[in-house]
C-alpha positions as MATLAB code, in Angstrom:
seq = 'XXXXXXXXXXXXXXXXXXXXXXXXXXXXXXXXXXXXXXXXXXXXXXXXXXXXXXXXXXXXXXXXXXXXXXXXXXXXXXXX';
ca = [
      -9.515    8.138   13.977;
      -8.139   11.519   12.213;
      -6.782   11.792    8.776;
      -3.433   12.535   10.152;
      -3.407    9.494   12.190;
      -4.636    7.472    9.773;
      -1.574    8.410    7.268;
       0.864    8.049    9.859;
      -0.387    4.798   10.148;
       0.687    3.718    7.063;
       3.345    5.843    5.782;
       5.058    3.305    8.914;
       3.383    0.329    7.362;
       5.163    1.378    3.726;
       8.081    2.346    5.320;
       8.482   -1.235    6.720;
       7.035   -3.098    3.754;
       9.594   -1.165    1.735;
      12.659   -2.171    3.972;
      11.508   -5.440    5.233;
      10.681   -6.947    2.087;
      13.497   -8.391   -0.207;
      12.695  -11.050   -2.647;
      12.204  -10.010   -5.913;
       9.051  -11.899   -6.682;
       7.140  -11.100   -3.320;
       8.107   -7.683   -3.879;
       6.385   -7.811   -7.474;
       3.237   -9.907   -6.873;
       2.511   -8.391   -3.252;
       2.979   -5.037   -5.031;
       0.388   -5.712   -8.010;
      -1.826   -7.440   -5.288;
      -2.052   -4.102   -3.359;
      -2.276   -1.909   -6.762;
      -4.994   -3.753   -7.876;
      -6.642   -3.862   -4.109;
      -6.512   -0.166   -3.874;
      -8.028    0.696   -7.156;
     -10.514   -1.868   -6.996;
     -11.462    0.066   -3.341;
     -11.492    3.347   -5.019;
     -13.618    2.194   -7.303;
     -16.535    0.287   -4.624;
     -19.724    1.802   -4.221;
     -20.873    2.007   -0.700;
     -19.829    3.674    2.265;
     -16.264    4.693    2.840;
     -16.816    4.372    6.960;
     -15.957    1.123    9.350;
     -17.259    1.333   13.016;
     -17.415    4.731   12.565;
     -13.668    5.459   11.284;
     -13.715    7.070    8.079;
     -11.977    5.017    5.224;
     -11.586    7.539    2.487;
      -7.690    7.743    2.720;
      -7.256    4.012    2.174;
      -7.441    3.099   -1.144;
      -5.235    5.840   -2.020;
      -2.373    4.685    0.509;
      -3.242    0.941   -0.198;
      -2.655    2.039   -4.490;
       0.637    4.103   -3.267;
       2.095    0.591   -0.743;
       2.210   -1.037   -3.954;
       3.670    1.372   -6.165;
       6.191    1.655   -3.599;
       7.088   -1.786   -4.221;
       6.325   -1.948   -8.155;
       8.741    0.570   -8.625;
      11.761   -0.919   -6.461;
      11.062   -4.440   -6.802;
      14.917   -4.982   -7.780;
      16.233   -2.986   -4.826;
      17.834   -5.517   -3.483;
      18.944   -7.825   -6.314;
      22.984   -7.337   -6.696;
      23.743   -5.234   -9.765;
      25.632   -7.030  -12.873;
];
C-alpha cells in the first residue's frame, strides 16, 4: 500500500474519531491511549513492515489521532 494511501486512510479515520466521538472522558483517555501507543511505536525496534506493507507512517498518524482528541476533548461540553 502507498504512502498516500496509507494517509488517506487515516486522515478519514481522525476525521471520524474527531466528529464521532463526544464524551469528555472517552475523548481524554482514548486520546492519551493513542499518544502513548504512537510514541511507544516510534520508539520499537524491529521492522517497520507487515505482510509486506510498509508501517513507517503509523506511529506518526497514530501520535497525531490522539492529539487530535487531547486538544479538543471539551468540544462538545456546553460552554458556562
Amino acid at each position: 500500500m502507498s504512502e498516500v494511501t496509507q494517509l488517506c486512510y487515516a486522515l478519514i479515520i481522525i476525521a471520524f474519531l474527531d466528529h464521532c466521538l463526544k464524551p469528555y472522558l472517552i475523548r481524554k483517555w482514548l486520546g492519551l491511549f493513542l499518544w502513548a501507543a504512537g510514541i511507544t511505536l516510534l520508539f520499537k525496534p524491529g521492522g517497520s513492515s507487515w505482510e509486506a506493507m510498509d508501517l513507517f507512517l503509523v506511529p506518526i498518524l497514530v501520535f497525531c489521532a490522539g492529539t487530535t482528541l487531547i486538544i479538543g476533548r471539551r468540544k462538545f461540553q456546553p460552554d458556562e
